[in-house]
Structure formats: C-alpha cells, structure tokens
TITI-518947 format. One record per atom (N, C-alpha, C): residue in three letters; x, y, z. Coordinates in steps of 0.05 Angstrom, whole numbers, padded with zeros to 5 digits, always signed. Example, Ala and Ser with C-alpha at 12.3 -4.5 7.8 and 13.67 -1.06 7.14 Angstrom:
BEGIN
ALA+00264-00114+00156/ALA+00246-00090+00156/ALA+00264-00066+00156/SER+00257-00045+00142/SER+00273-00021+00143/SER+00258+00001+00157/
END
This chain:
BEGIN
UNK+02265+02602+02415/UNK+02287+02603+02434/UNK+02304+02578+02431/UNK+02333+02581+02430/UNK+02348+02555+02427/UNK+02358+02552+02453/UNK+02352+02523+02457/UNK+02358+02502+02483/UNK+02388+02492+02480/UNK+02401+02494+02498/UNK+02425+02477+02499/UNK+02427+02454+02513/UNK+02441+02435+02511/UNK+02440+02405+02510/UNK+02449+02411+02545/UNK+02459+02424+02546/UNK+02479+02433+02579/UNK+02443+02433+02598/UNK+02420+02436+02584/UNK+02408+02447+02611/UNK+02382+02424+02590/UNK+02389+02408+02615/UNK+02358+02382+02596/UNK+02338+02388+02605/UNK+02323+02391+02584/UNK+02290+02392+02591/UNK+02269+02368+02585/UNK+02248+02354+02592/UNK+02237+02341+02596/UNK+02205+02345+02589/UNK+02195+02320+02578/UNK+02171+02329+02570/UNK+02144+02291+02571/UNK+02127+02293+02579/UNK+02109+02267+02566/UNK+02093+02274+02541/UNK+02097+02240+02529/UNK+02082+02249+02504/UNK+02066+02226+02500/UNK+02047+02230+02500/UNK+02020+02215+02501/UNK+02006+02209+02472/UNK+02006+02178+02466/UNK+02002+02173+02441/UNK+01981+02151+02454/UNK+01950+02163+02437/UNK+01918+02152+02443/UNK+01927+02127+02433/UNK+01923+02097+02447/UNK+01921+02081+02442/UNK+01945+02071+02447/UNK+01970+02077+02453/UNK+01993+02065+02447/UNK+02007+02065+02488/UNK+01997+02085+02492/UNK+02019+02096+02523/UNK+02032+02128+02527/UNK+02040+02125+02551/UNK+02045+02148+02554/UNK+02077+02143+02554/UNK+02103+02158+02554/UNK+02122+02165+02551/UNK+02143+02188+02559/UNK+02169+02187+02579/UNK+02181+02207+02583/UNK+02197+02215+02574/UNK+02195+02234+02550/UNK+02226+02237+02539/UNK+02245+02253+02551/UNK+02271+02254+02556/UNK+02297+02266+02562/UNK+02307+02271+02542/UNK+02314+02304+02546/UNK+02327+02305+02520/UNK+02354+02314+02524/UNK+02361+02306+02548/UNK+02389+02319+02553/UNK+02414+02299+02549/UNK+02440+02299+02548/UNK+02456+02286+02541/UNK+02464+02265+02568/UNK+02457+02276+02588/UNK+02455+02267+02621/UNK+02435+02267+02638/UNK+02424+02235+02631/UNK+02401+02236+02649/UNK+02404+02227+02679/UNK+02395+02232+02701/UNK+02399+02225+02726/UNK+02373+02207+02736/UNK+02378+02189+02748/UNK+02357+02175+02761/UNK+02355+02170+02790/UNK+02339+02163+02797/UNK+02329+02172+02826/UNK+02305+02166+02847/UNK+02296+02174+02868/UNK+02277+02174+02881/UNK+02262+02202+02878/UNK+02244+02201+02868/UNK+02225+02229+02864/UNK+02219+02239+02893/UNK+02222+02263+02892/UNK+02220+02282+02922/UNK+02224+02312+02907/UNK+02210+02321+02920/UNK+02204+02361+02911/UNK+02230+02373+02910/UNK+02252+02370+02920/UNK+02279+02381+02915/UNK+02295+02367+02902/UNK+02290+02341+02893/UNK+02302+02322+02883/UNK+02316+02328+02854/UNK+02331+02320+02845/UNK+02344+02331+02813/UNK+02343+02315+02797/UNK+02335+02293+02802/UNK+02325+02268+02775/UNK+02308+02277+02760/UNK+02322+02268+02733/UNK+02307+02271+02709/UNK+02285+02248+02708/UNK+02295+02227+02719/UNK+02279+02200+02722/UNK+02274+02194+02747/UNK+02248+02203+02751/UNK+02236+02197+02782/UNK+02227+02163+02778/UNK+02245+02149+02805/UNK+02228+02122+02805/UNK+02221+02110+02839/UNK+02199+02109+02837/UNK+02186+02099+02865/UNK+02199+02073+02879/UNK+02218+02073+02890/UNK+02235+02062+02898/UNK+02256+02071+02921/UNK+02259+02047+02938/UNK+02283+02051+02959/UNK+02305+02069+02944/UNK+02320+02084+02941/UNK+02339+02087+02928/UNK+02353+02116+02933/UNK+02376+02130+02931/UNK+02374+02148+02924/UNK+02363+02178+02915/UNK+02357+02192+02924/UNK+02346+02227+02900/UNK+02369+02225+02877/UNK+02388+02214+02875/UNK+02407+02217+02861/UNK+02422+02202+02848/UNK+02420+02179+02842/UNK+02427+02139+02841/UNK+02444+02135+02833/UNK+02437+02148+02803/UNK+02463+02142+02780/UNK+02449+02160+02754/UNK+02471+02152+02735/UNK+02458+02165+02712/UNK+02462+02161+02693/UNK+02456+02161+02661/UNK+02460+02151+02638/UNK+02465+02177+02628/UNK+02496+02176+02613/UNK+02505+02199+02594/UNK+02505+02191+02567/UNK+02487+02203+02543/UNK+02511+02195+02518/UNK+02539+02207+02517/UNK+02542+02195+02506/UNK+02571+02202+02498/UNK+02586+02185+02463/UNK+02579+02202+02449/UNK+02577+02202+02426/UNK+02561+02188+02413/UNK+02571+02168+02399/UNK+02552+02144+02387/UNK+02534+02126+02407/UNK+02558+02127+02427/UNK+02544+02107+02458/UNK+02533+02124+02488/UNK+02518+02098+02493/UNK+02510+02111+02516/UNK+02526+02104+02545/UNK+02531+02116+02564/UNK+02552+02104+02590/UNK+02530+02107+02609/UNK+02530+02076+02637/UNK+02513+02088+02651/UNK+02537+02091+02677/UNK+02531+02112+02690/UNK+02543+02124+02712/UNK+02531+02113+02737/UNK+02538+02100+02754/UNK+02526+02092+02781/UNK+02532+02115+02804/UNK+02517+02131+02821/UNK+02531+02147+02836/UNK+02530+02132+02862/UNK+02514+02114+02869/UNK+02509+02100+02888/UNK+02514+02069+02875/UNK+02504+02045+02901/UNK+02513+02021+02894/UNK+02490+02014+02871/UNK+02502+02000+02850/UNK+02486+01998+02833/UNK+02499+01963+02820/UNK+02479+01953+02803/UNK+02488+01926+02788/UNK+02486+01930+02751/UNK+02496+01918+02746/UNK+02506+01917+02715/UNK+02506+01888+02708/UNK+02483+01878+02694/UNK+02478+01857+02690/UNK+02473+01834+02724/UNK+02494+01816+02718/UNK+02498+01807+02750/UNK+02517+01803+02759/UNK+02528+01839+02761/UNK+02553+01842+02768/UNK+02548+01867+02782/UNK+02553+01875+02812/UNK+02567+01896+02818/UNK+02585+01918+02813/UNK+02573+01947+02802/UNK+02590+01958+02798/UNK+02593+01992+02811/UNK+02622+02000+02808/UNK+02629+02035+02824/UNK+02641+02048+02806/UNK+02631+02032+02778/UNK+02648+02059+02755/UNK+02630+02058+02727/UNK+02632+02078+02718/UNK+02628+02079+02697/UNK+02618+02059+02670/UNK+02609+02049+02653/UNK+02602+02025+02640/UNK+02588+02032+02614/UNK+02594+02022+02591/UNK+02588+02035+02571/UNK+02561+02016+02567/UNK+02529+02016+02556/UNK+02503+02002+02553/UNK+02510+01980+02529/UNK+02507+01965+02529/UNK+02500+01952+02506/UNK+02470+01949+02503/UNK+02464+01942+02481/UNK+02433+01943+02465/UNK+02424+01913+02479/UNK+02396+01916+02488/UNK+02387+01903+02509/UNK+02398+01892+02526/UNK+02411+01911+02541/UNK+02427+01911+02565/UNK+02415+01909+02596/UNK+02406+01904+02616/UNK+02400+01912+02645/UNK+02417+01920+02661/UNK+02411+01943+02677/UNK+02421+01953+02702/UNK+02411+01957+02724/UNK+02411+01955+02745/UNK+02395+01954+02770/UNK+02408+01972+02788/UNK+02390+01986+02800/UNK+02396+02011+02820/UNK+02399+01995+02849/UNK+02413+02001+02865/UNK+02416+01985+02891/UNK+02444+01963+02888/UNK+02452+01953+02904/UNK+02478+01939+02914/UNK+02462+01902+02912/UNK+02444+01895+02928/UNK+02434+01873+02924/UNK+02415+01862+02906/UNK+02423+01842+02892/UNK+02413+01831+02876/UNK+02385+01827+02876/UNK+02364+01841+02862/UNK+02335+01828+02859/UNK+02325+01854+02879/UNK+02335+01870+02898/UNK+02329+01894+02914/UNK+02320+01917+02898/UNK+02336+01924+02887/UNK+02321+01957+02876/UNK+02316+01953+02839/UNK+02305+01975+02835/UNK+02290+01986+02800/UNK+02310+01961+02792/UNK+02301+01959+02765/UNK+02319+01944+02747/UNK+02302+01954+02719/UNK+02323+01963+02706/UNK+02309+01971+02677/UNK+02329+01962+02658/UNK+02307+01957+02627/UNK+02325+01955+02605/UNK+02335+01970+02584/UNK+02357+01968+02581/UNK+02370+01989+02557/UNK+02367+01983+02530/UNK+02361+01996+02517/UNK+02351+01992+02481/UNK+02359+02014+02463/UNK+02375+02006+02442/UNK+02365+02022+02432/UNK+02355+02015+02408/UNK+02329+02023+02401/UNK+02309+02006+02372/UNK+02325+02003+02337/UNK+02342+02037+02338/UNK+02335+02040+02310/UNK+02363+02045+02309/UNK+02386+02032+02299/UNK+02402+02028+02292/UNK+02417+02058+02269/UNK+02402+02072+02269/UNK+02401+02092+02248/UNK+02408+02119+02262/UNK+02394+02116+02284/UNK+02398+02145+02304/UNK+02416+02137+02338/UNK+02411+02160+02348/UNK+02425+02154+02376/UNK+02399+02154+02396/UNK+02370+02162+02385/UNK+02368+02159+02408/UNK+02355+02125+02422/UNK+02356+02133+02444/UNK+02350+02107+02470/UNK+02333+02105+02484/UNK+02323+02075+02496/UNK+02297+02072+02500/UNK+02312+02057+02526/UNK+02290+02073+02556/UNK+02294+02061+02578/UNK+02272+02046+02588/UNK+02271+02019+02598/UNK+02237+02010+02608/UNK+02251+01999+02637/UNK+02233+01999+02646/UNK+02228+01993+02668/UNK+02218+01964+02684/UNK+02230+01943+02683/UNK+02226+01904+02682/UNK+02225+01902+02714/UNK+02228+01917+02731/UNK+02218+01903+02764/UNK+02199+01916+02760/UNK+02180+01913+02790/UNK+02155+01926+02800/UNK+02154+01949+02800/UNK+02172+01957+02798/UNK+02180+01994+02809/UNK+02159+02012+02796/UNK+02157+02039+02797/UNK+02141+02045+02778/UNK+02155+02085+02773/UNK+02150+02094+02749/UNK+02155+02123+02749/UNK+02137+02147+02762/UNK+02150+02160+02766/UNK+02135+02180+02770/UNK+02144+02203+02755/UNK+02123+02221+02735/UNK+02092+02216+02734/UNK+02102+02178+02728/UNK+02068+02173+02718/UNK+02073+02149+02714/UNK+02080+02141+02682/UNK+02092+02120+02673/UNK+02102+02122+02643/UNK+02108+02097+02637/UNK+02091+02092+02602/UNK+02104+02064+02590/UNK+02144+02058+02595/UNK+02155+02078+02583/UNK+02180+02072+02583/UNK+02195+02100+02579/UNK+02214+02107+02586/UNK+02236+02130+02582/UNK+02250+02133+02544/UNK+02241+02147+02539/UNK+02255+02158+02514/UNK+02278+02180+02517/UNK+02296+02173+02515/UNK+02321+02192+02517/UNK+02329+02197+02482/UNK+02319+02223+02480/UNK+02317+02237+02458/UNK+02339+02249+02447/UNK+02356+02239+02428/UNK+02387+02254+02420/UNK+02369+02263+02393/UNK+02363+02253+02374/UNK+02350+02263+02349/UNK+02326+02258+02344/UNK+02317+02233+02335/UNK+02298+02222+02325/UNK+02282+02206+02341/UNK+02247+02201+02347/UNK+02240+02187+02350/UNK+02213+02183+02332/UNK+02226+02154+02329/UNK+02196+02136+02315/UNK+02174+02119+02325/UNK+02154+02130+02315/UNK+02139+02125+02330/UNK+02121+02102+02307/UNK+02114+02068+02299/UNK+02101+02065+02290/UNK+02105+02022+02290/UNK+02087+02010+02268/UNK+02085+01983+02277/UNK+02109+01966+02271/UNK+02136+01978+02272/UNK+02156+01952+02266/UNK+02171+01950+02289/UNK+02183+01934+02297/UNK+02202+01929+02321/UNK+02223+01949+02322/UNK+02231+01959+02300/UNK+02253+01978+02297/UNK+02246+02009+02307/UNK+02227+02015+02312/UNK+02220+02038+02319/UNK+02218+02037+02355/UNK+02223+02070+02358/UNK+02224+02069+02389/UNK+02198+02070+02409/UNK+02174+02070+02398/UNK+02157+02064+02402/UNK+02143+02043+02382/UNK+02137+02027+02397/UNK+02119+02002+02372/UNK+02094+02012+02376/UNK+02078+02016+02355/UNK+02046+02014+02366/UNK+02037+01997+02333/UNK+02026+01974+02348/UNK+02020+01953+02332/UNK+01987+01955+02319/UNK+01993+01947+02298/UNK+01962+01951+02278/UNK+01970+01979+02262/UNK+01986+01996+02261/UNK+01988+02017+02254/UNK+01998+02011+02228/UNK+01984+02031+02206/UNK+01997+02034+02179/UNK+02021+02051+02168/UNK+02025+02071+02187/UNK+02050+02086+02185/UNK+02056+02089+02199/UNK+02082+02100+02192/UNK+02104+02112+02215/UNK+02103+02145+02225/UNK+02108+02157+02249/UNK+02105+02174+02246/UNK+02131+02182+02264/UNK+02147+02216+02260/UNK+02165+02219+02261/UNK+02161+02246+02279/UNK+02185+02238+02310/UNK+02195+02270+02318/UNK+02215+02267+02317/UNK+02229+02291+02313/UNK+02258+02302+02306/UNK+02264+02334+02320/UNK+02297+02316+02332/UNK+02301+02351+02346/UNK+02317+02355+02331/UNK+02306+02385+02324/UNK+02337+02409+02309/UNK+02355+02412+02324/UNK+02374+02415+02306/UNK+02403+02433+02323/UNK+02402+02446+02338/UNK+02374+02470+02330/UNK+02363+02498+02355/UNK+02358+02485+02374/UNK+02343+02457+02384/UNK+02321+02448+02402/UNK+02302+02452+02393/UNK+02294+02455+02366/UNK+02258+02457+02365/UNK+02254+02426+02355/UNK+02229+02426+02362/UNK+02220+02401+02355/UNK+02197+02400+02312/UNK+02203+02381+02305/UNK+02191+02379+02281/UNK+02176+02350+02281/UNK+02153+02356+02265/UNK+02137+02330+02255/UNK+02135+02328+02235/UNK+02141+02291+02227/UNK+02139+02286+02199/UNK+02126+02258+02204/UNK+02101+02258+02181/UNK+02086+02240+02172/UNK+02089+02240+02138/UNK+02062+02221+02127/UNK+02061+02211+02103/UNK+02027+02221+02120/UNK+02021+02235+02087/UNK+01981+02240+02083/UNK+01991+02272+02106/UNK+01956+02275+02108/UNK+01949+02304+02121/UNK+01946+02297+02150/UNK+01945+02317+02166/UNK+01949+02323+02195/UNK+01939+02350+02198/UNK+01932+02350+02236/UNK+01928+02372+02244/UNK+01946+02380+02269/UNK+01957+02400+02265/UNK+01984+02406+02290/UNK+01963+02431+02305/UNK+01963+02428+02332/UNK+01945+02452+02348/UNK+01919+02464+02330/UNK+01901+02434+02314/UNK+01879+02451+02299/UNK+01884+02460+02271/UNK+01908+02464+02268/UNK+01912+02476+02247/UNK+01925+02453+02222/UNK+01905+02451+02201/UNK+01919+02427+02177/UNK+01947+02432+02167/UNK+01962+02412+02165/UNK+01988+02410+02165/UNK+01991+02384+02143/UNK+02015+02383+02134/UNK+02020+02356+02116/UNK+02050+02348+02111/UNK+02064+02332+02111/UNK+02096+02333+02109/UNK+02105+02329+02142/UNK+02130+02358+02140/UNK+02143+02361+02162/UNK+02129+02391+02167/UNK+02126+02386+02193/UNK+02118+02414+02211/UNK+02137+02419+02235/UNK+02130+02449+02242/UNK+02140+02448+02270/UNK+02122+02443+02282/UNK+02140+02438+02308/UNK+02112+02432+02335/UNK+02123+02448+02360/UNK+02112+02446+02376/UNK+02117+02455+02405/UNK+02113+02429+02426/UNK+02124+02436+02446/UNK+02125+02424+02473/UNK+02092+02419+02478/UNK+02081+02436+02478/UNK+02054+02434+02485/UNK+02033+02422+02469/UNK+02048+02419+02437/UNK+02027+02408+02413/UNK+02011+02387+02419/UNK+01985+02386+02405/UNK+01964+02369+02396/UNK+01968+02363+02363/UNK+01979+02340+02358/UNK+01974+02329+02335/UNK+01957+02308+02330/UNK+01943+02309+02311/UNK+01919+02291+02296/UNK+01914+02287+02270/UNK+01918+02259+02268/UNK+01912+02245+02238/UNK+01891+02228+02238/UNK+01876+02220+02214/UNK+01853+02207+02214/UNK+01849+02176+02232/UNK+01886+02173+02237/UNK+01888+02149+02247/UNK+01905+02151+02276/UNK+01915+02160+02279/UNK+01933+02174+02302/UNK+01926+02207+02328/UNK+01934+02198+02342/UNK+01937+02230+02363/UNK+01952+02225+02393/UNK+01970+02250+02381/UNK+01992+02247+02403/UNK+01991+02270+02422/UNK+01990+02281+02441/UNK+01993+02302+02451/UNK+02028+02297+02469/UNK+02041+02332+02476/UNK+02058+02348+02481/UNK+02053+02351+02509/UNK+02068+02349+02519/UNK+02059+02362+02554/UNK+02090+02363+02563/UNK+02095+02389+02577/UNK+02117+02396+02586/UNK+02122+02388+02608/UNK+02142+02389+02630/UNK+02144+02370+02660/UNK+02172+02402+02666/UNK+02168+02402+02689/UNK+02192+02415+02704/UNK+02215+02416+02694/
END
C-alpha cells in the first residue's frame, strides 16, 4: 500500500542496547500535550498545549511553526522560523518554563532530523529522541549518524521509498521476521531484524 506524505504515520523503533526512538515520517510534525483526542505527533508531558507548535520540512530545511507562545533560542517568538543544526526551541512564553528540545540534523547527506529532548520533560510513549524521517536513517558508531550506538562495527541503514515502504540495508547476513536476509531488504512496520551483532525491532503507534 503507498502512503502519502499528506497523512503521517508514526512508528518506535527499538534498537537492543542502544534506546528506544520515535520516528515521524510526515513532512509536519505537531507537538503537544498527550491526551486521547489530542493530534500530536509528539506527545510531551508537559504544561503546554494538545497542539503547541510544529516542525515542517520544507525542502532542504526544516521550519519550526509555534502555534502557541513558544521561544527560539532566547528569543520569543509568533512566526514561523527556519532550524538551524543544533538549534533549541522551547515550548511556552517564559523562559526556563516549558519542554525545550534540540534540533539536529546528524548527516549532512540526507534531510532527515533528529529531535531530543534537554529539559526534564519527558515523551510519551517514552523515547531516547524523535527521528523525523524524510529518507534515510543511520543507525551506527560515528557522530554523523542519526543514531550513535557506540562500540558498534557497522552501520546499519533504513530507508523510505517513494511508495512509503520501508528498506534495510546492512554489510554481512541478517534475519528480517526470521527469515535470512543479506544486502538490502524490505521490511515492515512491524519487523524484527537480527544480526549476529545487532537487533532492532518495528512497532507501529496510532
């Protein structure tokens, strides 16, 4: 089935040893106070909004959108703002008051972006950091990758197609849902992958 970028879907992906992770894979993510009717893509336990602000790409770059009072660096802002690479933004009007997270993006090569989370605040579910997924994510031990997981000998690779399907690519043999695999594979939302040194599991979210 092909996904369109118009309707984001969301997923954690859980890498043994390294953390858990929320990726977004939509071009507009919304952030927020998690609540059962709520429309955030990014639930955060916090005073704040169901609805706060939001981060769009928009082509090469990313813009973050404030829908409520929000800060930009240590500046107040009610419009629009394009991220720079290790950038902060803070949800709320007063300084040191609400979420504050940082903007990244690792790999200079792709678009996609890495959100963490630097106050107390915390996600819900709960999560190392936000992956906002435009193509590629790397997963392995250099700083340049969007996940670091340190001690590791390789890199390992998801990639979204044009359709929305997702693909895996490593170096050596693997197992995708059990089944031996080597190279690039497809995967699913739901996949179990395992290498002699690695395992990541797939889990879908609302």
């Amino acid at each position: 089935m092909n996904r369109s970028d118009s309707t984001p879907s969301r997923f954690m992906l859980w890498i043994d040893g390294v953390g858990g992770y929320l990726v977004c894979e939509g071009p507009t993510v919304t952030l927020g106070q998690p609540a059962p009717d709520a429309e955030g893509d990014v639930p955060i336990m916090a005073d704040i909004s169901r609805r706060h602000a939001a981060v769009r790409r928009d082509g090469e770059f990313y813009l973050f959108e404030p829908y409520r009072p929000c800060r930009y660096g240590d500046r107040a802002i009610g419009y629009p703002v394009r991220l720079a690479d290790d950038s902060t933004f803070a949800l709320g009007g007063a300084a040191g008051s609400g979420p504050r997270l940082r903007f990244t993006t690792p790999n200079p090569c792709g678009r996609t972006a890495r959100l963490e989370v630097v106050s107390r605040h915390r996600l819900q579910p709960h999560a190392d950091a936000v992956l906002l997924l435009a193509d590629t994510c790397l997963i392995g031990p250099e700083t340049a990758n969007h996940v670091v997981a340190r001690g590791w000998r390789r890199r390992l690779i998801v990639h979204r197609r044009p359709d929305g399907g997702l693909v895996f690519r490593t170096e050596g043999s693997y197992d995708v849902d059990g089944r031996p695999a080597s190279g690039t594979s497809r995967i699913e939302r739901t996949s179990q992958v395992r290498g002699p040194d690695f395992a990541l599991r797939f889990e879908p979210l609302p």
